[in-house]
VEXMARMI-870261 format. One record per residue (C-alpha): z, x, y; residue in three letters; residue number from 0. Coordinates in nm, 2 decimals. Layout:
BEGIN
      w      u      v rest  nr
      Z      X      Y  Ala NUM
...
This chain:
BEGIN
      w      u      v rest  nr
   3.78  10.47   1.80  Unk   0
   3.54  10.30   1.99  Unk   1
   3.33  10.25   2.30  Unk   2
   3.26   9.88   2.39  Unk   3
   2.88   9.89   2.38  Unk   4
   2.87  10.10   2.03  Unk   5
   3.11  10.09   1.80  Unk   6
   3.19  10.33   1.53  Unk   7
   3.45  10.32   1.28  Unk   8
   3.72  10.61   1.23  Unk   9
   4.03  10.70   1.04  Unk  10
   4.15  11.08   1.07  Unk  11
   4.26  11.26   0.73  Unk  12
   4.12  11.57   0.65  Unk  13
   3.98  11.57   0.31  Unk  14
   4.00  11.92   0.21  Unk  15
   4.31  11.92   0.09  Unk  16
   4.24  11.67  -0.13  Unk  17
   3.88  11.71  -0.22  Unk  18
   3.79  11.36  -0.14  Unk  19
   3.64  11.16   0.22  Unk  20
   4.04  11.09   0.31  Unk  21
   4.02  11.18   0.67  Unk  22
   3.77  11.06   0.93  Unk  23
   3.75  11.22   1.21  Unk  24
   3.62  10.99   1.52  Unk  25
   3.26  11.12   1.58  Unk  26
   2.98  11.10   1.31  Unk  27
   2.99  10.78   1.31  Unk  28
   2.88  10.75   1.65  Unk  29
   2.51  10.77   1.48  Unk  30
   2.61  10.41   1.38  Unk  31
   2.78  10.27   1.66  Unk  32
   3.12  10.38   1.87  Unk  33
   3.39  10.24   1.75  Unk  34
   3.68  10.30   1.51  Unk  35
   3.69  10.43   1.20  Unk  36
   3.90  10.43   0.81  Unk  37
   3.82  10.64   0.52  Unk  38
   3.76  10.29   0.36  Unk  39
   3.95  10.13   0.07  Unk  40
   4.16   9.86  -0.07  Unk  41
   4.42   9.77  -0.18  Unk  42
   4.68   9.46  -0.29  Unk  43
   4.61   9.08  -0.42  Unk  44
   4.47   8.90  -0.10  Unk  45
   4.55   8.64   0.00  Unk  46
   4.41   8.43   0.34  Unk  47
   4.69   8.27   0.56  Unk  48
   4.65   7.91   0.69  Unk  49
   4.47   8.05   1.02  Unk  50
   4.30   7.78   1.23  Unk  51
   3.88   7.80   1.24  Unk  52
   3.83   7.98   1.52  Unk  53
   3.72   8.35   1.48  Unk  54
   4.03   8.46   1.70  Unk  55
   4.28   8.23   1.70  Unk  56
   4.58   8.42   1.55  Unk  57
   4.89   8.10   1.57  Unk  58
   4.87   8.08   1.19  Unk  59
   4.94   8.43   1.13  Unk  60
   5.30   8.56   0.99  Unk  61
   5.51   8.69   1.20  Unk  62
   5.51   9.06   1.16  Unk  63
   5.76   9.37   1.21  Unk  64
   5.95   9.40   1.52  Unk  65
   6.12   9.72   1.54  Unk  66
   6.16   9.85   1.85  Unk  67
   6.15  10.28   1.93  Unk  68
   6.41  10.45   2.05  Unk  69
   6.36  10.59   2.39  Unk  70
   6.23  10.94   2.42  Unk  71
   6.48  11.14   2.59  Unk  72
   6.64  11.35   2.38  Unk  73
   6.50  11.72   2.23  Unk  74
   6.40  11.59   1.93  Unk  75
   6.16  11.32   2.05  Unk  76
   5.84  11.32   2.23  Unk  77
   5.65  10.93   2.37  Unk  78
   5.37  10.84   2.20  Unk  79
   5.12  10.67   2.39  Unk  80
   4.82  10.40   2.27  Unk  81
   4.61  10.34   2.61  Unk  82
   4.24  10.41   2.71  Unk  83
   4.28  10.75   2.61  Unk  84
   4.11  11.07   2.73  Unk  85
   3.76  10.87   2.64  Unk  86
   3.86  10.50   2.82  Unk  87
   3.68  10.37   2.55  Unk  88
   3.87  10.46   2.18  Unk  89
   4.14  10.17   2.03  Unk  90
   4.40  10.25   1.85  Unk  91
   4.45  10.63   1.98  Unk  92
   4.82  10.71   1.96  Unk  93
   4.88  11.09   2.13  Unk  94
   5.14  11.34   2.29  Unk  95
   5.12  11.60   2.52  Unk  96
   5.21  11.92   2.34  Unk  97
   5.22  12.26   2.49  Unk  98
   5.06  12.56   2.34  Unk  99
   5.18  12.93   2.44  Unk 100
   5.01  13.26   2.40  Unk 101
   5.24  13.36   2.10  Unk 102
   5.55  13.52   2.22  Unk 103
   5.45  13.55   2.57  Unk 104
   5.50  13.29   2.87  Unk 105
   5.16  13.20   2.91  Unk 106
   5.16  12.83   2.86  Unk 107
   4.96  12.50   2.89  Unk 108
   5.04  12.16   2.82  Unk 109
   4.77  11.97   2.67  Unk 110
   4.78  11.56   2.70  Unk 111
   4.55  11.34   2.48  Unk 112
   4.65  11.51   2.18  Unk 113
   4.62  11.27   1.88  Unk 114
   4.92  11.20   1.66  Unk 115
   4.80  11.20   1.33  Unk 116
   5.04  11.14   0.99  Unk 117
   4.72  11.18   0.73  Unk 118
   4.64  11.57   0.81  Unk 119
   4.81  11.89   0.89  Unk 120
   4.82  12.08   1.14  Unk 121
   4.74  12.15   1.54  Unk 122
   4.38  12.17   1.63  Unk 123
   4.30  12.16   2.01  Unk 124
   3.95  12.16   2.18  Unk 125
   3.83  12.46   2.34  Unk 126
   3.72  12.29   2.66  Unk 127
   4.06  12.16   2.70  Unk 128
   4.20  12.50   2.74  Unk 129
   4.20  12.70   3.06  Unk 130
   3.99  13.03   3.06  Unk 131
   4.35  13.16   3.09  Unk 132
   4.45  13.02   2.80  Unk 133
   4.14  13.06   2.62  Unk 134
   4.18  13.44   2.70  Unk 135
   4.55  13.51   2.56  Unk 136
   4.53  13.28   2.25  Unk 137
   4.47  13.58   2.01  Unk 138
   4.25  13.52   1.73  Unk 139
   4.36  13.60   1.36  Unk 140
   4.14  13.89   1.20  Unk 141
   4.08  13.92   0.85  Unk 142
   3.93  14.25   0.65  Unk 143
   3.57  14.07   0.72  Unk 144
   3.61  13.91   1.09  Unk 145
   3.78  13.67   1.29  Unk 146
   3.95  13.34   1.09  Unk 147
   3.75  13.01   1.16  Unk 148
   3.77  12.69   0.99  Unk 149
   3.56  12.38   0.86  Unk 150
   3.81  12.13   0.89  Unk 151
   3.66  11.84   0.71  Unk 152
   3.67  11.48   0.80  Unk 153
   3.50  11.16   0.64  Unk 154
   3.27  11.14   0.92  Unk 155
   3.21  11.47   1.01  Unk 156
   3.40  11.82   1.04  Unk 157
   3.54  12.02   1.32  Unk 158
   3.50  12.40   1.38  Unk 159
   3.65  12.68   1.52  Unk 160
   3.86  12.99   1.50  Unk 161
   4.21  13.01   1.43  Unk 162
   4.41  13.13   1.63  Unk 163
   4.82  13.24   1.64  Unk 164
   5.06  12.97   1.86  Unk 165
   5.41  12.89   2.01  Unk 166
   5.34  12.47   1.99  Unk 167
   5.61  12.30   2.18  Unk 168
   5.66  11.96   2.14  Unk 169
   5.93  11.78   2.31  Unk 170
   6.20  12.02   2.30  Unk 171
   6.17  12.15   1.96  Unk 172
   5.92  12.48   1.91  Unk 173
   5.76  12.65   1.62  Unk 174
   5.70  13.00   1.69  Unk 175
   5.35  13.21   1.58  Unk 176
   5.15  12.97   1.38  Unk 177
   4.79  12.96   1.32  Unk 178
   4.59  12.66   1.50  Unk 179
   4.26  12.57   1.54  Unk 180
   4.08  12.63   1.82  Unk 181
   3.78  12.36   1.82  Unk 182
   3.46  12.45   1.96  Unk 183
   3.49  12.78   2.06  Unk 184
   3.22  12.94   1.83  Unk 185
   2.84  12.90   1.85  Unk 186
   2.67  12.60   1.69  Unk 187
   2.46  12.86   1.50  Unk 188
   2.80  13.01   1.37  Unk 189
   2.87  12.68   1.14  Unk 190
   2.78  12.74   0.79  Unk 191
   2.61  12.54   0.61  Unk 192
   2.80  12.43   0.36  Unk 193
   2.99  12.31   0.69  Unk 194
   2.74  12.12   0.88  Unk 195
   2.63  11.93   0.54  Unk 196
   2.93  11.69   0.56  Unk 197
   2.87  11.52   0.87  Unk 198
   2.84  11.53   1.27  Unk 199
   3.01  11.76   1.44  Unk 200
   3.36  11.64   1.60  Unk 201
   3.35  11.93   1.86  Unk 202
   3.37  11.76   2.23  Unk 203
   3.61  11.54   2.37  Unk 204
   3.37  11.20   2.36  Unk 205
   3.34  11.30   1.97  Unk 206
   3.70  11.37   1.86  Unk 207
   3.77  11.12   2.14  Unk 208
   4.09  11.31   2.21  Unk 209
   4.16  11.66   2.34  Unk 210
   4.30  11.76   2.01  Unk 211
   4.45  11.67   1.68  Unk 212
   4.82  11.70   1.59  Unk 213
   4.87  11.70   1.21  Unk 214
   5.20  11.60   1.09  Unk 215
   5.19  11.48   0.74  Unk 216
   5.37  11.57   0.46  Unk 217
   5.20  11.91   0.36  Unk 218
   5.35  12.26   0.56  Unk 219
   5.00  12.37   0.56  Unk 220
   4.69  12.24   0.58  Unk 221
   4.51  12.33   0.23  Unk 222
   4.74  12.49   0.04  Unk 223
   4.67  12.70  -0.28  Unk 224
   4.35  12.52  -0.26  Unk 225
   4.22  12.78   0.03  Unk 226
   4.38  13.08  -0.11  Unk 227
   4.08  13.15  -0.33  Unk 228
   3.76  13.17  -0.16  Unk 229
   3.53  12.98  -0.32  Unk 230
   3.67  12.62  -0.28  Unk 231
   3.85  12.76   0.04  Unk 232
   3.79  12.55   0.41  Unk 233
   3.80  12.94   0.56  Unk 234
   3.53  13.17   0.68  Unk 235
   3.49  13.56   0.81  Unk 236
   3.29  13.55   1.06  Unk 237
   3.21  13.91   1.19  Unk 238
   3.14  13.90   1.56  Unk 239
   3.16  13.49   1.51  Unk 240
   2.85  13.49   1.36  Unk 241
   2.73  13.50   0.96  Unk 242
   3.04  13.35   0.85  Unk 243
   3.10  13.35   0.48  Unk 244
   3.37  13.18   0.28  Unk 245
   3.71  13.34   0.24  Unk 246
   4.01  13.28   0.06  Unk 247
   4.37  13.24   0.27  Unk 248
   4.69  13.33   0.25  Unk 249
   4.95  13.05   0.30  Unk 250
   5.10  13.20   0.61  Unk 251
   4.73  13.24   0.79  Unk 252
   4.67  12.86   0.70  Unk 253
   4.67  12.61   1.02  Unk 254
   5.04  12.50   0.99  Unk 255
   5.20  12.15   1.02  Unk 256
   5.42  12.25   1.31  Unk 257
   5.73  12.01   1.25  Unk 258
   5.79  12.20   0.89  Unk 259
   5.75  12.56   1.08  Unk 260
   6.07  12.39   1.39  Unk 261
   6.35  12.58   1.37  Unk 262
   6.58  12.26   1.35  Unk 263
   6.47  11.90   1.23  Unk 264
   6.20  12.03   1.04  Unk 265
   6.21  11.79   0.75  Unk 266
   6.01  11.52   0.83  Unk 267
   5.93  11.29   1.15  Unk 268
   5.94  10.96   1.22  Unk 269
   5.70  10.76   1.40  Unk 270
   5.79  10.43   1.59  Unk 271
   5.55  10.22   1.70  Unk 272
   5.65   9.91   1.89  Unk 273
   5.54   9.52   1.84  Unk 274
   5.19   9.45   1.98  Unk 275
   5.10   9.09   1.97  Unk 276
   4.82   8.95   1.74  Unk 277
   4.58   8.92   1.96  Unk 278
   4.59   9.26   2.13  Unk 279
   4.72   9.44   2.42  Unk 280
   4.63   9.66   2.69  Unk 281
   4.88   9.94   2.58  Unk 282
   5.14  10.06   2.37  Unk 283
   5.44  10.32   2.39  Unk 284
   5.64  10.47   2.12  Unk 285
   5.85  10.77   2.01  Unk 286
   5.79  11.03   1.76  Unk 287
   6.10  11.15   1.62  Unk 288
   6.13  11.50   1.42  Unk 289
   6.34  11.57   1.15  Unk 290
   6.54  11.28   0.94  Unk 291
   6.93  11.25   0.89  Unk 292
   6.92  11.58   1.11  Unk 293
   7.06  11.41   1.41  Unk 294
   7.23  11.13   1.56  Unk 295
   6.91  10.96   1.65  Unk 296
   6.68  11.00   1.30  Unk 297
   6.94  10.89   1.00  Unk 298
   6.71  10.70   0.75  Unk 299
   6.68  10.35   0.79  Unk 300
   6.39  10.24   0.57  Unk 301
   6.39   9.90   0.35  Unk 302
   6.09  10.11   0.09  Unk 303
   6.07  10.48  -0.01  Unk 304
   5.82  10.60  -0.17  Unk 305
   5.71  10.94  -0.32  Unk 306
   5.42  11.02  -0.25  Unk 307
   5.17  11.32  -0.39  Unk 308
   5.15  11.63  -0.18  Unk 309
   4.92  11.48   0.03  Unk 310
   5.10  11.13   0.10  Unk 311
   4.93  10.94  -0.17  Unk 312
   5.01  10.66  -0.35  Unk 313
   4.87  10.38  -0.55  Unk 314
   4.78  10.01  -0.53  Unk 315
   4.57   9.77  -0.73  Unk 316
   4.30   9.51  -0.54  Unk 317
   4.08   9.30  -0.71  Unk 318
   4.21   9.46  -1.03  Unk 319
   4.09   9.78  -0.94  Unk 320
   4.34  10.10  -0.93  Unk 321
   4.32  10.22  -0.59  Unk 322
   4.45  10.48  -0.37  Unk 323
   4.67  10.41  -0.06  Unk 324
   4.82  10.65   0.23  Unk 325
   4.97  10.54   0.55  Unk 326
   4.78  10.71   0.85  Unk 327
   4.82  10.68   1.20  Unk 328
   4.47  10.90   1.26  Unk 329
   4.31  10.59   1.15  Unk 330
   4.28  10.33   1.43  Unk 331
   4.19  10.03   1.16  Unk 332
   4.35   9.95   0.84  Unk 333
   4.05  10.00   0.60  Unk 334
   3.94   9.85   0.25  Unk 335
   3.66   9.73   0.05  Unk 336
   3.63   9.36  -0.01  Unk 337
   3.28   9.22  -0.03  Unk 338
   3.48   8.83   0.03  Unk 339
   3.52   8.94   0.38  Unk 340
   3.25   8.91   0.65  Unk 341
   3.16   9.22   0.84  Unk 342
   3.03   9.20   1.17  Unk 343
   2.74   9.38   1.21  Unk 344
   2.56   9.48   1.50  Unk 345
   2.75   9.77   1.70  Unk 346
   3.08   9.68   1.50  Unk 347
   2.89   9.76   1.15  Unk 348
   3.16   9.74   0.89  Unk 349
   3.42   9.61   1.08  Unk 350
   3.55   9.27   0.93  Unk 351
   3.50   8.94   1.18  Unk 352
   3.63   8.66   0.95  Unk 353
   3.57   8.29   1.03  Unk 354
   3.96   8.29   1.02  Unk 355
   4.23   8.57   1.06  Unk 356
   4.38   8.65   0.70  Unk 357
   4.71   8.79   0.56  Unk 358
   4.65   9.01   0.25  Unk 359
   4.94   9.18   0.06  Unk 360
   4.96   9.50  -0.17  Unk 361
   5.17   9.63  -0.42  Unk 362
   5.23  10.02  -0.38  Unk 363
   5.34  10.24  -0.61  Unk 364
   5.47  10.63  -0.62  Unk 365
   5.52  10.88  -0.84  Unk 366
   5.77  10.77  -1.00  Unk 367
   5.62  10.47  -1.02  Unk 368
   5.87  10.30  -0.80  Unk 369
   5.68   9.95  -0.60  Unk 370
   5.70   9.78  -0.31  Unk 371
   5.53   9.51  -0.17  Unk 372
   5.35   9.54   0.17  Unk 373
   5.12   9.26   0.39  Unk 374
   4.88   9.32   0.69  Unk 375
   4.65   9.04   0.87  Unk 376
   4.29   9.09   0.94  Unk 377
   4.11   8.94   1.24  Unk 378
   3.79   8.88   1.38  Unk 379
   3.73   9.26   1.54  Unk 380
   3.47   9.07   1.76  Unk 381
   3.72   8.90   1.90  Unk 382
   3.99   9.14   1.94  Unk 383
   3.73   9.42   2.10  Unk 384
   3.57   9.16   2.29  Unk 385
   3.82   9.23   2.58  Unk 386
   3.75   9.56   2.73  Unk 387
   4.12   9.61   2.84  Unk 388
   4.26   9.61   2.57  Unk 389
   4.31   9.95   2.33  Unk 390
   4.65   9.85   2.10  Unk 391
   4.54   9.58   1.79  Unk 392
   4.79   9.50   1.50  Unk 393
   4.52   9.32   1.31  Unk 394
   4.18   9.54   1.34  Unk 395
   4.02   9.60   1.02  Unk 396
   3.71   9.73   0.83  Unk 397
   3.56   9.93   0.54  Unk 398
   3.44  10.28   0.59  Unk 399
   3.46  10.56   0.35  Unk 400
   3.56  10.55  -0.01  Unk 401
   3.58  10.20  -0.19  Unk 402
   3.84  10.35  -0.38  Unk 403
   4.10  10.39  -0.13  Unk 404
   4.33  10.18   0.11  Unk 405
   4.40  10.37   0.42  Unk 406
   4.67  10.16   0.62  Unk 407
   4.63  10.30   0.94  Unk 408
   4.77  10.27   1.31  Unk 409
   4.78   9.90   1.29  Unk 410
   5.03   9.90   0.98  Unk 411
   5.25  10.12   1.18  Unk 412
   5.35   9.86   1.50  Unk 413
   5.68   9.72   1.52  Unk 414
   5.79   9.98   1.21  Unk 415
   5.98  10.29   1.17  Unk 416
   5.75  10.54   0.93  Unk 417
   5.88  10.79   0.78  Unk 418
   5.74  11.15   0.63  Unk 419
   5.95  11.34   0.47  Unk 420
   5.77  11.67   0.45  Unk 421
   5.71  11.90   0.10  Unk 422
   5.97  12.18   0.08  Unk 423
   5.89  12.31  -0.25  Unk 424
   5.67  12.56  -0.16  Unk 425
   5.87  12.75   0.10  Unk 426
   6.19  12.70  -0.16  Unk 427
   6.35  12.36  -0.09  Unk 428
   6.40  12.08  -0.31  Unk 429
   6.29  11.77  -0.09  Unk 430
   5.96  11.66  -0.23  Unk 431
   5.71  11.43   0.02  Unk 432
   5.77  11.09   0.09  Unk 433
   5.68  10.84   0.24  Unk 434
   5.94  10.52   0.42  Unk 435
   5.95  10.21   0.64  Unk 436
């Protein structure tokens, strides 16, 4: 995300779940500038197109995808939105409005802004975006030493807060009682230490630089067996929301991936992002689809399936180094390491501003070591960024985070149909996570 005087690189997995920097949240990088973000990486053999010189001319580019989304009118499907956000300032921000109840009551709000992220799990919505109503009826979930809060960690920084027990409804599907996040709503003395050691805190609006997070990757929940034992758990007790201490989780008291807790179309979603032209535009709209080969309107379609681990990884080879590689609309750049590439410096830091836009293309590979071939352009950020009204870029690029790692984020995902196919082994199903397009 970015602000056009500071930039500061972002990409939006949460790395708990895999014990590594995979998710950035927006903020701590603020320290070094405002503007977007990745959890770094690379990935593919590169290869430059035939680009004129000039930093953004974009007429020798490929062309790219050009799938267009299905309009968002029926119960299963919600618009997705990429404009100047909640923060007027962010790129690359696709959100929803998603509606969170008191559970089992009628005491509702809708909350707009809420970023659509494929590369964590779960609903986590920022205190000051609720009502004192709201606030008020959200109950909080106890355990035998205090109230449930979570460090929900992020390559950049972390976000804290209690969890709390839901109705989320988005579009017209619902999923009943599950535990979210609540960001913010504890004292900054409350964060633990072990918490405030990974980064800046993404607890306000012009940090996250959205009201809210919603996490719909392939995991049900957001840490899995990981969290059920205490000591490498993202939980804390915090008696009276203070001295917090680390505490191990049940599955079912875990912040929940609301698609796989839907009563229908639960198995997955597919995200559809339209066509954006290479050299940016003001604003984008899509369609978030839930569920796949559940309806009329979400049969799969995809050219490449892939399956990926339980955290939608898979793996690619740059450079001739083994890499990991996860498609993740949190992150509003498509980030990777490649010390060829100029970065730009200044307020964009580590973005990449080339002397000429460049096609690269990857290799990926599942678990079953099944490949496909991928390609994605990279062009001078300066350029792109350089005018202020535009927030929806096919081409922006940078590395941030692990070297070991391709994150293809937002920009991978216009003009394509991505698919997640969520994990059902754990709750007794045989579909395991995967990835499409």
């Amino acid at each position: 995300m970015f602000n056009y005087g500071i930039l500061n690189a972002f990409t939006r997995q949460p790395r708990e779940s895999r014990q590594s920097a995979r998710a950035v949240a927006l903020g701590a990088l603020f320290a070094l500038a405002t503007v977007l973000a990745a959890c770094g990486g690379g990935g593919g053999s590169s290869g430059s197109s035939s680009a004129s010189s000039a930093s953004g001319d974009t007429s020798g580019l490929p062309a790219g995808p050009t799938q267009q989304p299905i309009a968002a009118t029926s119960a299963n499907t919600v618009a997705v939105t990429v404009n100047s956000g909640v923060t007027n300032t962010m790129p690359n921000i696709p959100t929803v409005s998603v509606t969170v109840c008191a559970a089992g009551s009628s005491t509702c709000q809708t909350v707009d802004n809420i970023q659509v992220d494929t590369g964590s799990y779960g609903l986590r919505v920022l205190n000051s975006a609720f009502t004192s109503t709201m606030r008020s009826a959200l109950s909080t979930i106890a355990t035998s030493s205090g109230t449930l809060a979570e460090c929900t960690a992020f390559a950049d920084g972390y976000t804290w807060g209690t969890v709390r027990s839901a109705d989320v409804k988005i579009g017209g599907e619902t999923a009943s009682a599950i535990p979210i996040q609540v960001i913010g709503d504890l004292a900054t003395s409350s964060v633990p230490t072990i918490c405030s050691n990974i980064g800046a805190a993404q607890n306000t609006t012009s940090a996250l630089g959205a009201n809210g997070i919603l996490g719909i990757g392939v995991a049900p929940w957001d840490c899995g067996s990981t969290c059920v034992t205490a000591t490498s758990s993202n939980y804390f007790a915090c008696p009276n929301g203070t001295s917090c201490t680390q505490t191990g989780v049940a599955l079912t008291q875990q912040v929940a991936n609301p698609v796989a807790h839907f009563t229908t179309d639960n198995n997955g979603v597919i995200l559809q992002m339209p066509p954006v032209s290479n050299n940016g535009q003001a604003s984008a709209t899509g369609t978030l689809v839930f569920g796949i080969g559940t309806q009329s309107n979400n049969t799969m379609a995809a050219s490449q399936r892939f399956t990926t681990t339980a955290w939608g990884d898979l793996t690619t080879t740059f450079n001739s180094r083994s890499l990991t590689a996860f498609l993740d609309s949190g992150s509003n750049g498509i980030f990777f390491a490649d010390s060829a590439i100029t970065q730009c410096g200044g307020s964009l830091g580590a973005f990449y501003c080339p002397s000429t836009a460049l096609t690269f293309t990857t290799t990926l590979v599942d678990q079953n070591k099944d490949s496909g071939t991928i390609s994605f352009n990279v062009v001078n950020a300066s350029a792109l960024l350089g005018n202020s009204s535009y927030f929806a870029f096919n081409d922006l690029a940078g590395q941030f985070g692990s070297n070991s790692s391709l994150d293809l984020g937002l920009p991978f995902f216009y003009g394509r149909y991505v698919y997640y196919g969520i994990d059902k082994t754990a709750t007794g199903g045989t579909q395991t996570p995967y990835v499409a397009f």
